[in-house]
C-alpha positions, -999 to +999 in steps of 0.1 A: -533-131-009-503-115-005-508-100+031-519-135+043-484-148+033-451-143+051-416-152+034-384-161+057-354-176+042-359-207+030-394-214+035-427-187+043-462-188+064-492-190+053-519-177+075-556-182+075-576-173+104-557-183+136-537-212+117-506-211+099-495-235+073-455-233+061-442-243+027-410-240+009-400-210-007-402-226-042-437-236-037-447-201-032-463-199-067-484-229-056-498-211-031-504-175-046-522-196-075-551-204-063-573-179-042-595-206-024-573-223+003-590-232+033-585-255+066-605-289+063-618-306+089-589-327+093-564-294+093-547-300+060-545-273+044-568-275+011-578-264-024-611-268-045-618-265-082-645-274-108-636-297-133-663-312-156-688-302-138-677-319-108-660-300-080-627-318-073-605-314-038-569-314-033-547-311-007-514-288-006-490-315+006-503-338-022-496-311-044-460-303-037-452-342-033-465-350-070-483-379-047-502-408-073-537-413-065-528-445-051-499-428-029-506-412+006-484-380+020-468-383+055-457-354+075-430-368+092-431-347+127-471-354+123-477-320+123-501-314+097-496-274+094-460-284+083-459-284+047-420-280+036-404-309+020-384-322+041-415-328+063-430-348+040-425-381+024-449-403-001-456-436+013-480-465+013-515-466+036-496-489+061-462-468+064-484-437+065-506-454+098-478-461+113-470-428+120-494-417+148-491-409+180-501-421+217-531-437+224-547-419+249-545-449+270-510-454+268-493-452+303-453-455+290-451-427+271-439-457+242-459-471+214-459-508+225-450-506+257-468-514+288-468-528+323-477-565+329-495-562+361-503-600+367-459-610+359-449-573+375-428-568+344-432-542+313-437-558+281-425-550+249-443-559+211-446-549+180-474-551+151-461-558+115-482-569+091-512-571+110-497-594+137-484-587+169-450-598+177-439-603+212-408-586+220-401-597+252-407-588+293-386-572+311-374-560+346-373-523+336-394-495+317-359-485+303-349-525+293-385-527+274-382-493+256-350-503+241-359-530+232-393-518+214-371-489+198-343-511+184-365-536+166-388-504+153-363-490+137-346-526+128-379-536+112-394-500+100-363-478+091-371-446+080-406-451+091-399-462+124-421-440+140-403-430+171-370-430+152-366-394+168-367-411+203-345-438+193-316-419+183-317-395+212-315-425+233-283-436+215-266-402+216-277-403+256-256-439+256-228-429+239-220-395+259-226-415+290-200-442+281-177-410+273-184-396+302-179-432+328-142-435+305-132-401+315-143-406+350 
C-alpha cells in the first residue's frame, strides 16, 4: 500500500491505476487500513468487507464525514476524486442534487438561465422545492445571470451551487467601481 500512497503537507494522494483520490493527512490511517480500495463505477473511491455473511460497501468520503445512513456526502467542487474535508460536507438528498453541473443542453453557461427566443429576452428561474419560480426576463445575459446568482445564493446559502460564480462576480463589481472612482 504504501507505494501507491503519496504524502504532501497537509493532505496525500492516493493512486490506483491512472486515478488519484486525495485525503487529509489525518485520514491516512483510514486509508492504509484496509487493503481492498477500488474505483466504483461512479468514481468514488470505495471499500468492501464481509459482515455476517453479507458483504457490505462503503465509501471513503462517507467514512471520514461520519455520514448517518440517512445522510448523503457532497463534494463541494463536485469533483469526486477530492476527498479532504474541506471538500466535503454532509447534507440532505435535495441539497446534495443541487449540486450538479450543466446540462448538456444548457446554452448560458448558468443553471437557470436561458434565451427566450419568442420575447428576444433571457430568462431567469429557479426550482425550490420542486417548483419553478420565475425570476424574471431580461434585456441582457449579464442582467439575467445576476439575477439567477443573487436569489441562489439568497435562497440556497452555502449550497448555492454556483456560489463560486457569484462571488467572483461581486469581487469583479467591486474592483470595477474602484477602478471608475479613481478614473
Amino acid at each position: 500500500m504504501a507505494n501507491n500512497v503519496k504524502l504532501f503537507d497537509t493532505y496525500g494522494v492516493l493512486y490506483i491505476g491512472t486515478n488519484e483520490f486525495f485525503f487529509d493527512i489525518e485520514d491516512l490511517r483510514i486509508i492504509q487500513s484496509r487493503t481492498n480500495w477500488y474505483v466504483d463505477k461512479g468514481g468514488y473511491l470505495t471499500s468492501s468487507y464481509f459482515y455476517a455473511g453479507i458483504r457490505r460497501i462503503v465509501r471513503f468520503h462517507r467514512i471520514v464525514m461520519h455520514a448517518a445512513p440517512d445522510e448523503y456526502v457532497d463534494h463541494k467542487n463536485r469533483k469526486r476524486y477530492d476527498n479532504r474535508k474541506t471538500n466535503l460536507r454532509c447534507c440532505s438528498y435535495t441539497e446534495n442534487n443541487r449540486n450538479r453541473g450543466l446540462c448538456s443542453t444548457n446554452t448560458s453557461g448558468v443553471i437557470g438561465v436561458s434565451f427566450d427566443k419568442r420575447r428576444n429576452k433571457w430568462t431567469a428561474s429557479i426550482t425550490i422545492n420542486r417548483k419553478k419560480l420565475f425570476i424574471g426576463r431580461f434585456e441582457s445575459k449579464e442582467a439575467a445571470i445576476s439575477a439567477r446568482l443573487k436569489k441562489e445564493v439568497e435562497l440556497f446559502g452555502d449550497f448555492a451551487p454556483q456560489q463560486a460564480l457569484y462571488l467572483t462576480r461581486i469581487e469583479e463589481v467591486y474592483y470595477e467601481q474602484i477602478e471608475n472612482r479613481s478614473a
